[in-house]
C-alpha positions in Angstrom: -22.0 -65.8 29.0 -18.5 -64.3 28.2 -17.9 -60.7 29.2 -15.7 -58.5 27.1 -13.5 -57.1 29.7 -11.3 -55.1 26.6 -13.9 -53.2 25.1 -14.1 -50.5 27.2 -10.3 -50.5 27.5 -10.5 -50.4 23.6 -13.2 -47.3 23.3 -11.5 -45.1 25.4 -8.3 -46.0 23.8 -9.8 -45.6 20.9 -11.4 -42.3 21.5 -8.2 -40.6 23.4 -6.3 -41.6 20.0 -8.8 -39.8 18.0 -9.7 -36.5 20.2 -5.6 -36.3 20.3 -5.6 -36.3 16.8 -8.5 -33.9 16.3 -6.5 -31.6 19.1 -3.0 -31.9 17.0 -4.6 -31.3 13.4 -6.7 -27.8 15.1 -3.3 -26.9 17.1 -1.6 -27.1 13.5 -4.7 -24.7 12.0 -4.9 -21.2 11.6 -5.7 -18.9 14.9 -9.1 -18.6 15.1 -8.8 -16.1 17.7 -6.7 -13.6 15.5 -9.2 -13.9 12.4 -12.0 -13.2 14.6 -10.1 -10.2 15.8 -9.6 -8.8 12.6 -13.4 -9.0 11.5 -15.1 -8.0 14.9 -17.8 -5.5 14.3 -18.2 -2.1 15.6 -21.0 0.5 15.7 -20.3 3.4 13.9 -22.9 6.4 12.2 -23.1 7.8 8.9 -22.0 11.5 8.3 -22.9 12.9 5.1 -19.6 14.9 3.8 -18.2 17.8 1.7 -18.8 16.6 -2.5 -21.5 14.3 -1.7 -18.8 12.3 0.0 -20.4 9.2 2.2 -18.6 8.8 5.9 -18.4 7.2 9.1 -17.7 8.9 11.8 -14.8 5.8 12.6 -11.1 6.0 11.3 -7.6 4.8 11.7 -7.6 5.8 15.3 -10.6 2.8 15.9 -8.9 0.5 13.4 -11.2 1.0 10.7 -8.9 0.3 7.9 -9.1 0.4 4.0 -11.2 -2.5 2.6 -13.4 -3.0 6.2 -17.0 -2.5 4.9 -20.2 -1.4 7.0 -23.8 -2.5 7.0 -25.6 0.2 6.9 -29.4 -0.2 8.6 -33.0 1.6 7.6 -34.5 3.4 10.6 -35.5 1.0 13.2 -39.8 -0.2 12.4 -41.6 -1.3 15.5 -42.4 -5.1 16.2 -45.5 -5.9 18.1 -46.7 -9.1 19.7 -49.9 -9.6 17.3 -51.3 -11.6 20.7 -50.5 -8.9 23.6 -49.8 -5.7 21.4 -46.6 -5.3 23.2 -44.5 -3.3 21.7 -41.0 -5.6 21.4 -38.9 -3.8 20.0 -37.5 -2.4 16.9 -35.7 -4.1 13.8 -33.3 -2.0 11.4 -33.2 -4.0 8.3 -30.2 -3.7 6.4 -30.2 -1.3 3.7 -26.6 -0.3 2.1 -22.9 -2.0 2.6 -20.5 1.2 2.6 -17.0 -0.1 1.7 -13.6 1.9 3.2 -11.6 3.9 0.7 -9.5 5.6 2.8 -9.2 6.7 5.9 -8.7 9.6 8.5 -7.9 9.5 12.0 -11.4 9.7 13.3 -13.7 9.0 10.2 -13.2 6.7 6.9 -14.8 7.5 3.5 -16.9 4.7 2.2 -18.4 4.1 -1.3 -22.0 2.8 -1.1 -23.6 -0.5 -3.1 -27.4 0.3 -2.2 -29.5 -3.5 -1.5 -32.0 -2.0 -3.4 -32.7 0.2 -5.9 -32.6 4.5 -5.0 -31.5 3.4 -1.9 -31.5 7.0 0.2 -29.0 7.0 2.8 -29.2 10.0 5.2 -26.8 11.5 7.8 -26.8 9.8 11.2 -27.8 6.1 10.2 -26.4 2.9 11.8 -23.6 1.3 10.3 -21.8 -1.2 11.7 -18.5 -2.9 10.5 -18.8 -6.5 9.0 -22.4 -7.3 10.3 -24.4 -9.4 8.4 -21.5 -8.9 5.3 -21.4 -11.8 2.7 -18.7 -14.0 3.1 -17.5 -16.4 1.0 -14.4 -19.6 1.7 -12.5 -20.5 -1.3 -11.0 -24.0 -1.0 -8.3 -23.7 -3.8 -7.0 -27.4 -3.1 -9.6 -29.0 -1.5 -8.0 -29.4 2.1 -9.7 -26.7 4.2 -12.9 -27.9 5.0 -12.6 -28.5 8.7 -10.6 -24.5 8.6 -13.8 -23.6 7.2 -16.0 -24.7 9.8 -13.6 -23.3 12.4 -14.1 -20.2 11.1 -17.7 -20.0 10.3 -18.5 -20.9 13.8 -16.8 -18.1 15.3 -18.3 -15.2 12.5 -21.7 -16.0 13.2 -22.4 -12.1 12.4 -21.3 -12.9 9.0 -23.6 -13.6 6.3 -22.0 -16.7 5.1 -22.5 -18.0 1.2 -20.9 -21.6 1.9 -17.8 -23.0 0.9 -16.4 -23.4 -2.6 -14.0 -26.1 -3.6 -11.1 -26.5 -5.6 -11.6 -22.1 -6.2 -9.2 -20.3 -8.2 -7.8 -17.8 -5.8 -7.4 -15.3 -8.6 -10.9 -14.7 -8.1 -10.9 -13.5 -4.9 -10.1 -9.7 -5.4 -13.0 -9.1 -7.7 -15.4 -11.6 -5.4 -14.4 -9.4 -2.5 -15.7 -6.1 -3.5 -18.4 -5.7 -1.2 -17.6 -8.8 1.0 -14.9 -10.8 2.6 -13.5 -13.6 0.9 -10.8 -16.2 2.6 -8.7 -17.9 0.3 -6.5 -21.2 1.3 -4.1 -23.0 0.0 -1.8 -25.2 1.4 -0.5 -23.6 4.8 -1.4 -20.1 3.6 -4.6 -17.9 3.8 -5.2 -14.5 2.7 -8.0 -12.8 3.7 -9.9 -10.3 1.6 -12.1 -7.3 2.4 -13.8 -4.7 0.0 -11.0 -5.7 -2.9 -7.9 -5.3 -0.7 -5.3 -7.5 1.5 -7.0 -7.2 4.6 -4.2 -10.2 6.5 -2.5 -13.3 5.6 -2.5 -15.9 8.1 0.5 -19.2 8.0 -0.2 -22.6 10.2 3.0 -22.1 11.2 2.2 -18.2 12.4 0.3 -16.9 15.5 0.7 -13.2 14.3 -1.5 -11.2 11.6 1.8 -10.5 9.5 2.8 -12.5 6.4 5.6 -14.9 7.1 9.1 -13.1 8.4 7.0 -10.1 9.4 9.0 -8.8 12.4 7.2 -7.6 15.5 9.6 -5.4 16.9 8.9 -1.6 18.0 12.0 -0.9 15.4 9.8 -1.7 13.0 6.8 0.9 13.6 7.4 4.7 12.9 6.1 6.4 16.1 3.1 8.1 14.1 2.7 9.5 17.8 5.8 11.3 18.1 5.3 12.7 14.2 2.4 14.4 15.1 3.3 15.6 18.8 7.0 16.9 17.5 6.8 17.8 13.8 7.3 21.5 13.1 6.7 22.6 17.3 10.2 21.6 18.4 11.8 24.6 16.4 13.8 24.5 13.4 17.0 23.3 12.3 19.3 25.4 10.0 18.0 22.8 7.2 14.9 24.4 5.2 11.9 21.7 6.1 13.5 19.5 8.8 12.3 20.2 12.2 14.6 19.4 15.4 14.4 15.2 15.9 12.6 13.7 18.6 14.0 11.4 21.0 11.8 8.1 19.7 14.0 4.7 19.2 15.1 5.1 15.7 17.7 6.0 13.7 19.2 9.5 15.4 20.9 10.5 12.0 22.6 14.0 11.9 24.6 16.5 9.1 21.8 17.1 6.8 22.3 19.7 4.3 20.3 21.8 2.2 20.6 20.8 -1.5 17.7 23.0 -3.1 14.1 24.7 -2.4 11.3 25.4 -4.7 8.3 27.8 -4.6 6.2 24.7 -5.4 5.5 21.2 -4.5 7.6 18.5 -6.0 6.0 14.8 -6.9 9.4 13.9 -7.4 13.3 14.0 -7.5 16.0 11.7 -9.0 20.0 12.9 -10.7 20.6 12.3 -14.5 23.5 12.4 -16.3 23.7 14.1 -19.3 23.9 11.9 -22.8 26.6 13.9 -23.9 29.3 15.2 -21.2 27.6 13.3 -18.1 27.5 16.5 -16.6 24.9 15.5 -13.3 21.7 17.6 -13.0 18.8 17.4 -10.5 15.3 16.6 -12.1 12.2 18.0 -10.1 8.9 17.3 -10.8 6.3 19.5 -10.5 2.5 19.2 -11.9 3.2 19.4 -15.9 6.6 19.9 -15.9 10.5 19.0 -15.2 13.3 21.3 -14.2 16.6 20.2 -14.7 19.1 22.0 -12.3 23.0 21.3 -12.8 24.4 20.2 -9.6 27.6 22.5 -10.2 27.3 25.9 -12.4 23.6 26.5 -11.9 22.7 25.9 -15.1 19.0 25.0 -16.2 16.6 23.4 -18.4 12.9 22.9 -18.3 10.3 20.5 -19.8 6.8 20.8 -20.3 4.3 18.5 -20.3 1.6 20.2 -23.2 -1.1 17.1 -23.8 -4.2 16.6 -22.4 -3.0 14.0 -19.6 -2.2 14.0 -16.0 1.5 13.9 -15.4 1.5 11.4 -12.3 5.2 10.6 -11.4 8.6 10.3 -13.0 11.8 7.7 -12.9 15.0 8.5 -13.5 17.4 5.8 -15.0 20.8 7.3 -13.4 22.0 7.7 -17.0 20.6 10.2 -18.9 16.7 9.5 -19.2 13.9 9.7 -17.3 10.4 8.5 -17.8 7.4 10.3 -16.9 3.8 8.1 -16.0 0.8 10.3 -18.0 -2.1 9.1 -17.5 -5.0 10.3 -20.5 -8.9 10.0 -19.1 -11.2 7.6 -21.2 -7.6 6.5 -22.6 -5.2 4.9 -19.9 -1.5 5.8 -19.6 0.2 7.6 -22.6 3.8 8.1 -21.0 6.6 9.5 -22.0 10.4 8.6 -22.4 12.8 11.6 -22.0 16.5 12.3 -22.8 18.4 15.0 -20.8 22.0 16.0 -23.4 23.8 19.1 -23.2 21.2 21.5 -24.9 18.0 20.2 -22.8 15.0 17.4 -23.2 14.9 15.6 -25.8 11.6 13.0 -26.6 12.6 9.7 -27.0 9.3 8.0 -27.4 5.8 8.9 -26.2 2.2 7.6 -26.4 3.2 4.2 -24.1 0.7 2.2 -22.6 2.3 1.1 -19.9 3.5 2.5 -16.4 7.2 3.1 -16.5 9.7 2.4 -13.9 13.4 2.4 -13.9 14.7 -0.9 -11.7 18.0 -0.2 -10.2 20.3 -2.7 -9.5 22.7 -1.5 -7.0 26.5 -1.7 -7.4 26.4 -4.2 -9.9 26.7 -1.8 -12.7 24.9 -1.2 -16.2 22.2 0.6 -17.4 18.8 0.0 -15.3 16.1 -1.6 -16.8 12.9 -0.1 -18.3 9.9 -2.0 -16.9 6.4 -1.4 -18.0 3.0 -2.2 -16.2 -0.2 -3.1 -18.0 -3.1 -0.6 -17.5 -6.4 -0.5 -18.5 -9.7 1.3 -17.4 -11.2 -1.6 -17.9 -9.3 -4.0 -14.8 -7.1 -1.1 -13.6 -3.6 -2.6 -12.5 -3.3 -6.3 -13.2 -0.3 -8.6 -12.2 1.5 -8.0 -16.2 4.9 -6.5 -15.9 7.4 -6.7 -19.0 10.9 -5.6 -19.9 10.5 -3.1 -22.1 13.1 -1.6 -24.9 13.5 1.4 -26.5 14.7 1.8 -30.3 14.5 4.3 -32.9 11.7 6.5 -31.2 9.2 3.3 -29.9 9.5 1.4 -27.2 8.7 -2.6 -27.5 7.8 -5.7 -25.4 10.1 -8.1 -24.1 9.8 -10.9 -21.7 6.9 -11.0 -19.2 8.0 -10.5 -15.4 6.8 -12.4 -12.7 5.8 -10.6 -9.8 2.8 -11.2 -6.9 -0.5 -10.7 -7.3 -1.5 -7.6 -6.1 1.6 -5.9 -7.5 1.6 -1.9 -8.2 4.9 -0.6 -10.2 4.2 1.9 -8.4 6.8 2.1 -5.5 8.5 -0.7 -6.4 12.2 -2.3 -6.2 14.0 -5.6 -7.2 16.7 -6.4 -5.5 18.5 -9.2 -3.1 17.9 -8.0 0.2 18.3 -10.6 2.1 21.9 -11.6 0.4 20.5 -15.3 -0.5 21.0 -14.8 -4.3 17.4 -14.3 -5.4 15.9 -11.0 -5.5 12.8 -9.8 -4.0 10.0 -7.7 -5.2 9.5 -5.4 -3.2 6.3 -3.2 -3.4 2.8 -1.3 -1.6 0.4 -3.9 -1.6 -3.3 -2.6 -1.9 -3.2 -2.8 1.9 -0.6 0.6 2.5 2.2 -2.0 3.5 5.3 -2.7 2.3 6.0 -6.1 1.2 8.3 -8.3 -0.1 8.0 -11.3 -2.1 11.1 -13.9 -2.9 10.0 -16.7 -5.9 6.6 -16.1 -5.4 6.6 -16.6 -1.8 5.3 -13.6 0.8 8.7 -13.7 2.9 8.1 -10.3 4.5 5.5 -7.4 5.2 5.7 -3.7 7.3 3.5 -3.9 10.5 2.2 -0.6 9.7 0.2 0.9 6.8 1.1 3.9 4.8 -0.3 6.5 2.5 1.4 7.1 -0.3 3.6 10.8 -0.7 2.2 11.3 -4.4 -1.3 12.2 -5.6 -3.4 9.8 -6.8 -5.7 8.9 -9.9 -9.7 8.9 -10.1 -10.3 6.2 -12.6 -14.3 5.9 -13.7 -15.3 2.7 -14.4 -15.9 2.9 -18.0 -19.4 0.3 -18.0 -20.7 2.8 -15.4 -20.3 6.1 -15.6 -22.5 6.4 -12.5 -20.4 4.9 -10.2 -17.2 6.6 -7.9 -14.2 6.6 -9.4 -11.8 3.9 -8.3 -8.9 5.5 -6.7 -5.1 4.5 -7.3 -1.9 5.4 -5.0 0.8 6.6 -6.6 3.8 6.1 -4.7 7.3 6.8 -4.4 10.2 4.5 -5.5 12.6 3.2 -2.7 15.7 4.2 -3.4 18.5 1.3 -3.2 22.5 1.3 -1.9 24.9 -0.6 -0.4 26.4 -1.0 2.9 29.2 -2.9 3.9 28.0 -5.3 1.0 24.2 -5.2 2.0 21.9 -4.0 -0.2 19.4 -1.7 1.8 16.2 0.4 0.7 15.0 4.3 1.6 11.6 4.7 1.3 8.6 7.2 2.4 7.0 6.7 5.1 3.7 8.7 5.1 0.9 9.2 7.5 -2.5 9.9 6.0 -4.4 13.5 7.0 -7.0 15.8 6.2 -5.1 17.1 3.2 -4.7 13.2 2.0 -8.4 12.5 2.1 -9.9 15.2 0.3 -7.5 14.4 -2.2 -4.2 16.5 -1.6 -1.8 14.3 -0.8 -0.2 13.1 2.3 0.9 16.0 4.9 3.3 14.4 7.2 6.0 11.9 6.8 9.5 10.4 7.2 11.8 8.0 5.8 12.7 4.3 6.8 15.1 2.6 6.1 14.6 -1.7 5.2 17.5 -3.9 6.1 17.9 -7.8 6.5 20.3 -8.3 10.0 20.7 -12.0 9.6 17.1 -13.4 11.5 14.9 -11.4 9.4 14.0 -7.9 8.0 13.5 -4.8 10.0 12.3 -1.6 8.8 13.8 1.5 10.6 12.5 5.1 10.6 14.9 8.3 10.5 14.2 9.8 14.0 14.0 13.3 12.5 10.5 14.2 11.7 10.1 16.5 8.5 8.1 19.1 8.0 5.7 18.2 5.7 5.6 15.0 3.5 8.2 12.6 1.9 7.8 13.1 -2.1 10.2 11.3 -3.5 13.8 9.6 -1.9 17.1 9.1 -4.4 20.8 8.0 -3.7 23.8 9.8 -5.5 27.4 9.5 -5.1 27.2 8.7 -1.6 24.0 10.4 -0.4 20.8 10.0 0.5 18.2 13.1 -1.4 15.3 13.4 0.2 12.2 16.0 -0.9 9.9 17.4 1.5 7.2 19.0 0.7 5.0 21.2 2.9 1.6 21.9 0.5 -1.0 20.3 -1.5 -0.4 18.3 -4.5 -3.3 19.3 -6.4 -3.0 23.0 -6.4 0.6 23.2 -5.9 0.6 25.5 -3.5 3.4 25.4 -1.0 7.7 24.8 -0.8 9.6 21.8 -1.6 13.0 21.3 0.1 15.3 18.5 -1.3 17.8 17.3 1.9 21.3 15.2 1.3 22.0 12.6 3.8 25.4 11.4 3.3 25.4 7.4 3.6 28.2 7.0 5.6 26.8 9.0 8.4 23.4 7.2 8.0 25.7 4.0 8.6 27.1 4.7 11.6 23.6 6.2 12.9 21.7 2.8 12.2 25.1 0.8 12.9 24.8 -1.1 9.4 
């Protein structure tokens, strides 16, 4: 009989070829290892807080972040062996999932979904973070099968719902409300948790960062350092800027004191007037504007007299400004303004949209009026148009591409990275910055941030029961040049006490977001403010900052509005 010498030879040929190809296609997968990371559970207990208000007695300090949700168990019940009657133990069946609203330092706020009905959760319960939580893969085109599996196997404490095919990712926010949803496409997967960006993952990334995210310790305001030196150090001859600290940032000197005000302002920005372009600052307080002239002192004043909530303003550079009111049961009813030579005049009102001016540095022209749709209904959704006003009303022009997840809000176009296409840049529902180029994620801020303006509490208008949803309002960037580079100024808050209960954020500082030529990198101003960043705006050379020390809601407190000048800041941050 003939013996087949080869076939061995063959097999094990065979079989290194295909464990080598196995081993290449998982090295070229996502990091397991990261992933896990992010969704590892952690004990935690229930505290029952001021207004009915549902915590954990976890926060920002343990990682607990916005989105992370919580099992929350029934009082352990005995098991016994029905043989031996030994007592074996106890089991805790599940009986809420608490999702993370926002946090504090050393406790997070969660909104309940009960499992069943009159649900009665009590102070000192078990909850732990992502234990036996639905989860749900979303195959968008059809290639992620074996990522699937990878993944699965390592959240075994997951309560898995199986896979899903050719999904539409647009789905994924709503499907992740009270679970966590991973949605893949191509190289790319974005991991939801309780409705927000939890992390986006890239084959060709090892890091929990979208792609370009840089890693550096430039690129994380030393939260530390705010709350060790801010306000104990002395103060400076500036009204609301404490002495700087000596963290690695940008060590910019020769502020100066622009204005103060016996109130807290949501925010600043400089108009011109429609008639002699005389300049004048606009503050923005609960209801109502103040104009003050930069030279001369003179004054005007506008009053907001409906029935909404004045939530922020934009200022055009020109002459108008448009202020974001927001009407309950109604939506957004804002206002256009014109500042002329005898005071405020209404240009349109009643618009259903949120209103930003987008600036478009050194290039000249009037900025554009953009306009977010906003509905009780589906809150913010991803439909942003050019908007024009004529004759008193303000109509729709061409829709706007911008990412999903988008919030006006705090927002900026503009060509950063000097390639000829301009990013959107924005707070995703996460607390970080981001930037998007042609669709793409091409950068996002290591850290998360609060935002320096109040927010809204927007009731779900099919269930009246339910906690309001809650919606940041932040602060625009503002844009300049340097040494033909276009850079943003932005807020940088911290959340606190007076942020959770509704009051705004309470410390802050400013960063400043620049492209050097191998990526982004996001700078903070070494000096540490007291209080928080409002609002930030450039004119003529300067950099205005408003600091508030206060509370939003009842306005109680000082606002100090700083000037930077630019070419300082340059020489600083060596631009």
């Amino acid at each position: 009989m003939k013996t087949f010498t080869w076939m061995p030879k063959v097999f094990f040929a065979c079989a290194a070829i295909l464990i080598a190809a196995f081993c290449t296609a998982r090295a070229e997968g996502f990091d397991t290892g990261r992933i896990e990371k992010a969704l590892a559970m952690q004990k935690a207990r229930v505290i029952q807080g001021p207004d009915d208000r549902m915590l954990v007695n976890k926060g920002s300090g343990d990682q607990v972040e916005k989105g992370d949700i919580f099992c929350i168990y029934a009082s352990g019940q005995a098991v016994t062996d029905p043989e031996t009657g030994k007592n074996l133990g106890s089991y805790a069946a599940p009986e809420a999932f608490g999702r993370v609203v926002r946090t504090s330092e050393k406790f997070a706020e969660i909104r309940l979904r009960c499992l069943a009905p009159d649900c009665g959760i009590e102070d000192g319960q078990a909850a732990v973070r992502f234990s036996d939580v639905p989860a749900r893969f979303m195959d968008v085109d059809g290639t992620h099968f074996s990522d699937y599996t990878a993944i699965r196997a390592g959240l075994s404490h997951l309560d898995w719902q199986g896979y899903t095919e050719a999904a539409d990712s647009g789905d994924a926010q709503e499907a992740s409300a009270f679970s966590v949803v991973f949605a893949a496409q191509a190289d790319r997967l974005t991991l939801w948790s309780g409705g927000e960006i939890k992390a986006v993952y890239s084959r060709a990334d090892s890091g929990r960062q979208a792609p370009g995210a840089a890693d550096s310790s430039q690129d994380r305001p030393r939260a530390e350092a705010s709350r060790r030196d801010a306000g104990t150090s002395g103060k400076s001859a500036v009204p609301g800027l404490a002495l700087p600290s000596m963290a690695d940032a940008v060590k910019a000197e020769d502020f100066r004191a622009v204005t103060s005000r016996k109130e807290v302002t949501r925010n600043i920005g400089v108009v011109q007037t429609a008639g002699t372009q005389r300049p004048y600052l606009l503050c923005l307080g609960s209801r109502k504007i103040e104009a003050r002239a930069l030279e001369g002192g003179k004054r005007f004043e506008y009053t907001y007299e409906g029935f909404g909530e004045v939530v922020s303003m934009s200022v055009s550079g020109r002459s108008l400004a448009a202020v974001n009111v927001y009407v309950p049961d109604k939506g957004m009813r804002s206002v256009v303004l014109e500042l002329t030579d005898s005071g405020f005049h209404v240009v349109a009102d009643n618009i259903a949209y949120v209103l930003s001016f987008m600036h478009s540095p050194g290039e000249g022209g009037e900025p554009e009026l953009w306009g977010q749709r906003f509905t009780m209904a589906d809150l913010f959704l991803p439909a942003v148009y050019r908007l024009h006003i004529k004759g008193g009303a303000v109509s729709r022009g061409e829709k706007i591409s911008v990412p999903f997840g988008y919030s006006l809000f705090g927002a900026f176009f503009a060509d950063v990275n000097g390639n000829g296409t301009r990013e959107h840049g924005f707070f995703n529902p996460g607390g970080r910055l981001a930037l998007y180029e042609s669709g793409q994620a091409v950068w996002q801020s290591n850290d998360r941030f609060t935002a320096g303006g109040t927010d809204l509490q927007v009731r779900d208008p099919a269930d009246s029961d339910a906690a309001p949803d809650r919606v940041e309002i932040w602060s625009q960037p503002a844009l300049f040049r340097q040494n033909g580079a276009v850079l943003a100024a932005a807020a940088l808050n911290r959340s606190g006490l007076s942020d959770f209960f509704g009051g705004g954020a309470s410390q802050g500082t400013v960063g400043i977001l620049q492209f050097t030529g191998s990526g982004y990198q996001l700078r903070p101003l070494a000096d540490h403010f007291q209080g928080a960043i409002r609002d930030v705006h450039v004119w003529q050379g300067e950099l205005l900052i408003c600091v508030s020390e206060g509370e939003l809601v009842s306005q109680k407190g000082r606002s100090h509005v700083l000037a930077l000048p630019l070419t300082v800041l340059g020489r600083a941050a060596d631009f």
